[in-house]
C-alpha positions in Angstrom: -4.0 -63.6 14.8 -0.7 -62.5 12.9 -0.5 -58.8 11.9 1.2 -58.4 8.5 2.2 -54.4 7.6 2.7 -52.9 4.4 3.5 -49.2 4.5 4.2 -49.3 0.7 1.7 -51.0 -1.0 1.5 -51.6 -4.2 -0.3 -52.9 -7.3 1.8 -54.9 -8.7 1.9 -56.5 -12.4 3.6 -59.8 -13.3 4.2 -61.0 -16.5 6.0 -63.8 -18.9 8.4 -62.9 -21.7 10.2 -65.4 -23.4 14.1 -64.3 -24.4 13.3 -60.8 -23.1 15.9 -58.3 -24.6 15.7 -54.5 -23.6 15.2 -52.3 -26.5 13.3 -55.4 -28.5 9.6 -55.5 -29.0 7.9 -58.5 -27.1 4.7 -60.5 -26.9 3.9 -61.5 -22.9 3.0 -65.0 -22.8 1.1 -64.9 -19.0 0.4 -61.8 -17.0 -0.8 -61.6 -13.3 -1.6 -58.4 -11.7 -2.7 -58.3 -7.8 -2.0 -56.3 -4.7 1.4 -56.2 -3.6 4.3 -55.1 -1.1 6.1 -57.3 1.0 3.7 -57.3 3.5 0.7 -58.0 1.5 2.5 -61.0 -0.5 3.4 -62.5 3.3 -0.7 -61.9 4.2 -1.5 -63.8 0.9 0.6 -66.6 1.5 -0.4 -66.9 5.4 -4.2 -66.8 4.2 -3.5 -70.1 1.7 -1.5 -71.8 4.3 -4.8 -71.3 6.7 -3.7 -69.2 8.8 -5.4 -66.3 10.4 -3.6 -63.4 9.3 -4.9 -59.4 8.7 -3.4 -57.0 6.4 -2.6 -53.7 7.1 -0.7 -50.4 6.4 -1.1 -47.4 4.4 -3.0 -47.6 1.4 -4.3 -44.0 -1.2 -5.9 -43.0 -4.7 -7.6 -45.5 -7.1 -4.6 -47.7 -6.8 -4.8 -48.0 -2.7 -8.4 -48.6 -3.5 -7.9 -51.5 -5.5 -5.3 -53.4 -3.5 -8.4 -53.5 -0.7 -10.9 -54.3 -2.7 -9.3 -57.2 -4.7 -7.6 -58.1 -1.3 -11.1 -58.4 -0.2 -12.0 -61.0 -3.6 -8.6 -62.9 -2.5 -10.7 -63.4 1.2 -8.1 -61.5 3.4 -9.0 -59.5 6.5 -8.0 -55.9 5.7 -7.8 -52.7 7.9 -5.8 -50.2 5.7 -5.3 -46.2 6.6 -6.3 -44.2 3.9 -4.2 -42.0 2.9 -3.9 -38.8 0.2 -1.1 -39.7 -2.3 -1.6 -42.6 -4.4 -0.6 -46.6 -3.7 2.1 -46.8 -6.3 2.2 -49.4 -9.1 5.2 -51.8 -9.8 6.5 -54.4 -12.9 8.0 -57.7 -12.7 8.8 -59.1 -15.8 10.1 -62.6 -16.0 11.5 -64.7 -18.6 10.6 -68.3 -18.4 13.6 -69.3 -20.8 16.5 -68.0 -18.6 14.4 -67.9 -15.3 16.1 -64.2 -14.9 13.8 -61.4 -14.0 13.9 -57.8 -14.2 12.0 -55.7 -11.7 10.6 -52.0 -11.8 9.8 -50.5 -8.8 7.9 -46.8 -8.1 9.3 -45.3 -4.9 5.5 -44.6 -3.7 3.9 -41.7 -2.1 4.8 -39.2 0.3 2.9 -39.6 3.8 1.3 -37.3 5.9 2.5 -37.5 9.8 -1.1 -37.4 10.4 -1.1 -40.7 8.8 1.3 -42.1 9.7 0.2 -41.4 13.4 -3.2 -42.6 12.7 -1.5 -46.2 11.4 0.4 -46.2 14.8 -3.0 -46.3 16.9 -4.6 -48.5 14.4 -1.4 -50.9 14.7 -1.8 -50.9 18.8 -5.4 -51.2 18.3 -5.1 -54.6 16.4 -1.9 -55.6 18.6 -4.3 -56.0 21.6 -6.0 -59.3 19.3 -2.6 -60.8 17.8 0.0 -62.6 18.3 3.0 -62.0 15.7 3.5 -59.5 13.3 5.6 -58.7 10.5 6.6 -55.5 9.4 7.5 -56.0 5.7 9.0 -54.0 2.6 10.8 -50.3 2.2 9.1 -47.0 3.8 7.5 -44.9 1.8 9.5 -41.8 0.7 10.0 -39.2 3.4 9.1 -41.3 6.1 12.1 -41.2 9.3 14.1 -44.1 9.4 13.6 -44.4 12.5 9.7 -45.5 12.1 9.8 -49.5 12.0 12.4 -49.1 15.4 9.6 -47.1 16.7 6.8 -50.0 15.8 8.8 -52.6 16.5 9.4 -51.4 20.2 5.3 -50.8 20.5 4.5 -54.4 19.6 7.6 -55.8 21.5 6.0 -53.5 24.6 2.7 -55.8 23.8 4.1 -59.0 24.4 4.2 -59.3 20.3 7.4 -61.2 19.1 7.7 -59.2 15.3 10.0 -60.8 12.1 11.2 -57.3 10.6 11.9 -58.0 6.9 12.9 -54.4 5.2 16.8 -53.0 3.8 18.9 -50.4 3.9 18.7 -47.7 7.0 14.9 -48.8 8.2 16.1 -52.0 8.4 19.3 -51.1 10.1 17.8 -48.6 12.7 14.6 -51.7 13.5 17.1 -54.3 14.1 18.4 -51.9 16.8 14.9 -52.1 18.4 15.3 -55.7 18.7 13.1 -57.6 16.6 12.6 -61.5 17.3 13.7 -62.3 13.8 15.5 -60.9 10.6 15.4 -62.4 7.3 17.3 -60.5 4.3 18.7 -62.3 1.7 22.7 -62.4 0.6 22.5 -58.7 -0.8 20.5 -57.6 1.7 23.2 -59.1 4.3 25.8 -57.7 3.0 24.4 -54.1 2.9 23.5 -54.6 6.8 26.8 -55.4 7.7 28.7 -53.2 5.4 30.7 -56.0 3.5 30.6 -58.5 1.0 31.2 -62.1 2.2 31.2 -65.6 0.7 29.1 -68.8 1.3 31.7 -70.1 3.5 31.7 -66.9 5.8 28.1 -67.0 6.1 27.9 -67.9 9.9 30.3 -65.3 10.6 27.7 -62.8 9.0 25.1 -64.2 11.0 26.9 -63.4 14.2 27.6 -60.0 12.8 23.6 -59.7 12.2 22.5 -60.7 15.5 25.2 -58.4 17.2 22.9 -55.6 15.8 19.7 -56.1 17.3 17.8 -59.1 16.9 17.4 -62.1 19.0 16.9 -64.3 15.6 18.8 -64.1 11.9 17.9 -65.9 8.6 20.1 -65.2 5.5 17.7 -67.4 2.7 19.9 -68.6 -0.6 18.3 -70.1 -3.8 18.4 -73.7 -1.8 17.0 -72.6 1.4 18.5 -70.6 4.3 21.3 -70.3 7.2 20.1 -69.4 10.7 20.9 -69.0 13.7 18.4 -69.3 16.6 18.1 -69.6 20.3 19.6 -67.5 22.8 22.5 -68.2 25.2 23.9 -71.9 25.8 20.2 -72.5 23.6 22.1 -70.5 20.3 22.7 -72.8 17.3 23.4 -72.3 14.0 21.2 -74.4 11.0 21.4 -74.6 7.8 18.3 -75.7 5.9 18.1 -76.7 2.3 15.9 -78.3 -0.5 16.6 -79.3 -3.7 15.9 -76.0 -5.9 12.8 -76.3 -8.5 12.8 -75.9 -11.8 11.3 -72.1 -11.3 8.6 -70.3 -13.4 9.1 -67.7 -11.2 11.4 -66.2 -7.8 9.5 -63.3 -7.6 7.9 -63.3 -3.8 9.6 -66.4 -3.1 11.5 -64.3 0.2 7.8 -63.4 1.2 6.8 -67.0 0.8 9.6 -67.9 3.0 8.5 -65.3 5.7 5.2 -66.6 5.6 5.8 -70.3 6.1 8.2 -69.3 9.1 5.7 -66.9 10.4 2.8 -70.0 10.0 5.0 -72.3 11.7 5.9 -69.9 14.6 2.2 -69.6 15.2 1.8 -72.9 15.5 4.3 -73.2 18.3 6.7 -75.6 16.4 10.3 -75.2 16.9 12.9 -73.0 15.3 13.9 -76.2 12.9 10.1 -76.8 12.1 9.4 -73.0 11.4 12.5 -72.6 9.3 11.8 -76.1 7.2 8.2 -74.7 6.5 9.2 -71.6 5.5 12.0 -72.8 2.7 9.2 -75.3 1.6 7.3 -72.6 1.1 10.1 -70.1 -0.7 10.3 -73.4 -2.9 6.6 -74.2 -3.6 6.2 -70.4 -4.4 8.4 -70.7 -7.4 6.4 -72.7 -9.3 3.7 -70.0 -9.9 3.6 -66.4 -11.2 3.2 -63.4 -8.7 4.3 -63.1 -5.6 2.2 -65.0 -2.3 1.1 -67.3 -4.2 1.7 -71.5 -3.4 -0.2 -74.4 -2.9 -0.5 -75.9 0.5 -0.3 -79.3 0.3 2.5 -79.0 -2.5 4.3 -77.5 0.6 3.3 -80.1 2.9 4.7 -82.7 0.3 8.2 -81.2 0.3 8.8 -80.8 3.9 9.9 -84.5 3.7 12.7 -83.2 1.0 13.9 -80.6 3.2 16.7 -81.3 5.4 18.2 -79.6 8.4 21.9 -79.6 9.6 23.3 -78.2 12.6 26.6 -76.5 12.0 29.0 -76.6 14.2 30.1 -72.7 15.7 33.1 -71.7 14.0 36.2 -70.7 16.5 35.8 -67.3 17.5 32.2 -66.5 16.9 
């Protein structure tokens, strides 16, 4: 079993607008409106790639509500903690012309630490049946920053190897904890580390990431992703690409990523495998609308378009 959390769940609503201008009045073409966070969209994904997956976190009000029950309809295994405040609600719209999209986020609700403790037995409870686990999206406001470092060293402590895919200080203060693998994007890189960089210096950031905590570091880009993987005289850097699509839209194409490496890691394939499964799937994922959404054996067509290329260590890394 793989154990995917969401601590801020949302509902989350999608939609197409062609030439999208702010302070014009618009007509949306295509709308999709599902349960959402990072951690849900990963559970989505790993449920059409066949793999057994359960989806939990916090979840309150009408909202919360919904995002189980229609998780339910989608044929996910669920096991949310209720809790007072409500799930929050979120807006992606994209435009299908310019392939730009424009995202609104709510920050969610505050959390009880009576919840929150109650989540941290239900979380060892299902550790004792699973086998990875991803700990996905921001905290919900108010929550220490401190909390995935504290989950991430219960699951580690239960033989669980964890991907921790979050930003800012949460992420920061996990990675400390040690997770088995991180997997922000450029921005997200750059915030960790403190610095901007260029294409060029990406293995250097890489270093920089894994000198922080984890034993594993993906940066994904539009084409695919840089990695490096291994430990010790093992440790190698990839870099794994695929010929972009032409996208309807990138929202959740991250999570898609997270859940194709996450799928392949079950399996027991190795770091190249998991890593080319997971950028067919960022890929595949672009060709719908909503996030966790793909089509399987789409995916399992591209793998042969994906290619992998160890890069030799730059001098002094």
């Amino acid at each position: 079993m793989i154990i995917s959390v969401t601590l801020n769940a949302a509902i989350d609503r999608t939609v197409a607008v062609p030439n999208f201008r702010l302070g014009q009045r618009h007509r949306l073409v295509e709308s999709r409106t599902v349960p959402g966070g990072k951690g849900i969209n990963v559970a989505r994904a790993l449920g059409l790639l066949g793999r057994p997956v359960i989806a939990t976190g916090l979840a309150g009000g009408a909202t919360g509500q919904r995002v189980i029950e229609q998780l339910g309809e989608e044929s996910l295994l669920t096991d949310f903690i209720r809790i007072s405040g409500d799930t929050r609600i979120n807006l992606a719209i994209v435009d299908p012309t310019s392939g730009e999209q424009t995202e609104i986020n709510e920050r969610g609700p505050t959390v009880k630490q009576s919840e929150l403790d109650a989540f941290i037995k239900r979380l060892d409870y299902l550790a004792g049946g699973a086998k990875l686990c991803v700990l996905a999206g921001s905290l919900p406001p108010g929550v220490d920053v401190d909390f995935y470092a504290r989950l991430v060293t219960t699951l580690r402590s239960r033989g669980i190897m964890v991907l921790l895919d979050s930003e800012g200080d949460a992420m920061s203060a996990g990675m400390r904890a040690g997770p088995h693998m991180v997997t922000p994007n450029q921005r997200e890189a750059e915030e960790l580390i403190g610095h901007e960089f260029e294409t060029a210096d990406v293995f250097d950031v890489l270093s920089e990431l894994i000198e922080l905590g984890p034993s594993e570091a993906a940066i994904t880009m539009p084409n695919g992703c840089v990695a490096v993987v291994g430990e010790g005289p093992e440790q190698r850097m990839l870099e794994v690409t695929v010929d972009p699509l032409d996208p309807i839209s990138t929202v959740g194409s991250g999570d898609a990523f997270v859940a194709g490496y996450m799928a392949a890691l079950y399996d027991g394939k190795s770091p190249e495998r998991c890593l080319s499964y997971g950028v067919a799937c960022g890929a595949e994922s672009t060709q719908h609308l909503g996030a966790g959404w793909l089509d399987r054996q789409r995916v399992e067509s591209l793998l042969d378009q994906v290619h992998v290329r160890q890069v030799e260590t730059p001098a002094g890394v």
